[in-house]
Phi, psi and omega in degrees: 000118159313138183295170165290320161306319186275359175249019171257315170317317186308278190279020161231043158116347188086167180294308151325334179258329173286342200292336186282355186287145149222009145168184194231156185200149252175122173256154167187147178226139164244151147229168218183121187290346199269271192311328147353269176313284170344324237119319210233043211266126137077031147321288165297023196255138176084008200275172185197111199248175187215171183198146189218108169286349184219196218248129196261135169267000000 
């Protein structure tokens, strides 16, 4: 029986395609009644983060 990683690799591509990423970026707006409250209403809107699984050359 196979694992949940290897039929989760499988099915985006194999462990080969992944090995080939070197990071991922993400749009996002968090909101909140709290930041609202704060102040601090669409601080986090429209924001667009990264992540580098290895070290950029």
């Amino acid at each position: 029986m196979k694992s949940l990683l290897e039929l989760a690799l499988e099915a985006h591509g194999g462990l080969t395609r992944w090995s080939q990423l070197k990071a991922v970026t993400a749009g996002l707006s968090v909101t909140c009644a709290l930041g609202q409250i704060k102040g601090h209403a669409g601080a986090l809107q429209q924001i667009r983060i990264a992540s580098f699984f290895r070290s950029v050359d």
